[in-house]
Each structure stands twice: as structure tokens, then as C-alpha cells.
C-alpha positions, -999 to +999 in steps of 0.1 A: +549+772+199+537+748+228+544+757+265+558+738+286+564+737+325+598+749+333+608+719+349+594+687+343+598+664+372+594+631+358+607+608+322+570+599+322+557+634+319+587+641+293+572+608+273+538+627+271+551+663+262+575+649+232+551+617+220+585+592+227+582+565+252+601+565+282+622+538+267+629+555+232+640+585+258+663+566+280+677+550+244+679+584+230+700+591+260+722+558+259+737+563+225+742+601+232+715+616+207+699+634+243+724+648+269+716+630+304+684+645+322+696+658+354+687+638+389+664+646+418+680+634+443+660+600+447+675+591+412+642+605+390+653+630+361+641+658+359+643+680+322+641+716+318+616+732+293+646+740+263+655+699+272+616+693+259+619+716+232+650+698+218+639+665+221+601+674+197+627+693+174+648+661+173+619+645+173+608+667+141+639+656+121+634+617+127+603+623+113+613+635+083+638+610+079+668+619+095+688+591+105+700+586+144+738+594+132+723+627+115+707+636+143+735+630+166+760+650+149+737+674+144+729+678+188+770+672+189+776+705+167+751+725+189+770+718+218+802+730+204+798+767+202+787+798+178+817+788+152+796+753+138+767+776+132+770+775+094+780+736+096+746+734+116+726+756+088+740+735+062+729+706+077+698+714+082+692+736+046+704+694+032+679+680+051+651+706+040+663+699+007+651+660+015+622+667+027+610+689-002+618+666-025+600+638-007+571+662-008+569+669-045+572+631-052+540+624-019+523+650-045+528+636-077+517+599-057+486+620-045+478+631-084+479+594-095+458+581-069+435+608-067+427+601-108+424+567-100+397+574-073+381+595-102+387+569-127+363+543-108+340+567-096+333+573-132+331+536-139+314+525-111+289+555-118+281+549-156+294+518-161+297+508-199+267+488-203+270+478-243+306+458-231+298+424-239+323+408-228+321+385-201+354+369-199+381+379-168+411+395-182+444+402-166+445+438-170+475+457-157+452+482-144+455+482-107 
């Protein structure tokens, strides 16, 4: 797992360590999928290292698909306390679920294109040379 500094002193630096913009932070933080970073006292936030560390993990889930109400429910539960443990697991062995199942079917799309790649190698490699026929056809061979 990646280090970070323990405190990092500015929403730009945050931007670089999690790969969000400053503005996707500050919206993050508006509709109450991040807690409010803490203040310096000229008004700057400031975010601990766990702070970073949650928002890549959130980051982790939108990636995978996980919508914004998910994920908020999800960051809600963790504030709660020990007890929504196994609503937190549950949510998250759903959302595994997901994104194995969008895996498999990425695989299976990978197998089709990969013998279509083969497919007009071969063609374009020995291409059939006794076909005669000149005429364009609408094939539904994409």
C-alpha cells in the first residue's frame, strides 16, 4: 500500500495523492460522500493520511461502478460504529459480486475480439486469391 504524509497541508496536494480534482473533492465534500477536511487556520484544509486513504478506496468503488448514493451510505455506515460491520461486508461482498461479473463478461468481449484480430490477420495474410468475385456485399461481418 502507498505512503502518504501524515498530514497533508493543502486540497491541491490531496488532488495529486487520490487522482480527483480539487473540485470533484470539494463536490465529494458538498453532498457528504467525504467528511469536511479540517482548517488551518487561514481557511486551507488540511487531510490526514487515513482521510487520503478513504478517499482512493472511495475512489476504488466509483471505479468499479458504484454509484455516489452507494458510496455514501456506504462512508455513512462506517461512521456509525462496530454494530454495521456486517451491513458494511454485505455491501461490499454485493458490489464484489458486480464487479466479477462485469469481469467475466470484459472476458468473454476480449475472446470475441481477440478472434476477430486473428480472423483478419489470417485474411489479410493469405488472402483467398481464387475469389472472383468483385462485387461489394453487405456482409454482417463487422
Amino acid at each position: 500500500m502507498q505512503e502518504f504524509p501524515e498530514i497533508v497541508t493543502s486540497i491541491k496536494q490531496a488532488a495529486e495523492l487520490t487522482g480527483l480534482t480539487e473540485d470533484t473533492i470539494r463536490y465529494y465534500e458538498k453532498i457528504g460522500l467525504l467528511p469536511y477536511a479540517d482548517r488551518k487556520r487561514n481557511g486551507h484544509r488540511v487531510y490526514s493520511s487515513d482521510q487520503i486513504r478513504g478517499i482512493i478506496f472511495l475512489t476504488r468503488l466509483r471505479a468499479t461502478g458504484m454509484t455516489l448514493e452507494e458510496m455514501k451510505r456506504y462512508r455513512e455506515l462506517s461512521n456509525i460504529d462496530n454494530d454495521t460491520i456486517p451491513l458494511r461486508l454485505s455491501i461490499l461482498e454485493k458490489h464484489k459480486q458486480k464487479i466479477q461479473k462485469e469481469i467475466s463478461r470484459l472476458y468473454e468481449t476480449e475472446k470475441i475480439i481477440e478472434y476477430k484480430i486473428d480472423h483478419y490477420r489470417e485474411i489479410s495474410q493469405n488472402p483467398d486469391l481464387s475469389d472472383t468475385n468483385c462485387t461489394p456485399t453487405v456482409s454482417g461481418d463487422l
